[in-house]
C-alpha positions, 0 to 999 in steps of 0.5 A, a space after each residue: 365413734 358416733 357422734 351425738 348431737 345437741 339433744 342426743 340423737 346420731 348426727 344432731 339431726 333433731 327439730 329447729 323447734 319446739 312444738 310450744 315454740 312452733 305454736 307460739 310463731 304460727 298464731 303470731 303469724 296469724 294475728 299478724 296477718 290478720 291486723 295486716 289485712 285488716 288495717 289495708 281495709 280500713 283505708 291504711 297504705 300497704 306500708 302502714 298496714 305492714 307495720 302494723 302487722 309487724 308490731 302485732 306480731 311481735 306483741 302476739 309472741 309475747 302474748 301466746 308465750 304467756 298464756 301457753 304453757 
C-alpha cells in the first residue's frame, strides 16, 4: 500500500513552502538587505549595518504577513 504524505501526494514529496509564505521571505530578504546596504553607506561598521538588516527583516516579515493575503 502506498503511502501518502502530509498534503496527500505518494511519498510526501510536496513544496517546503507556500507561495504566500515564499513571497512574504523573499521581500523580507530584500528589505533586509536593502537596510544592510544602506546602513554600510551611511558610515555604519559591517556588524551594526548587519543587524540592522537582521532587525529590518524581521519587522518586514511581520509586515508583508499582514498586508499579503
Amino acid at each position: 500500500m502506498p503511502r501518502t504524505g502530509e498534503r496527500g501526494r505518494p511519498g510526501g514529496d510536496g513544496p517546503l513552502l507556500t507561495q504566500r509564505a515564499a513571497l512574504v521571505f523573499l521581500l523580507a530578504a530584500l528589505a533586509g538587505i536593502g537596510a544592510t546596504v544602506l546602513a554600510f553607506l551611511a558610515g555604519k561598521a559591517w556588524p551594526v549595518a548587519v543587524s540592522v538588516g537582521g532587525g529590518t527583516a524581521a519587522s518586514a516579515v511581520l509586515f508583508f504577513q499582514q498586508i499579503i493575503d
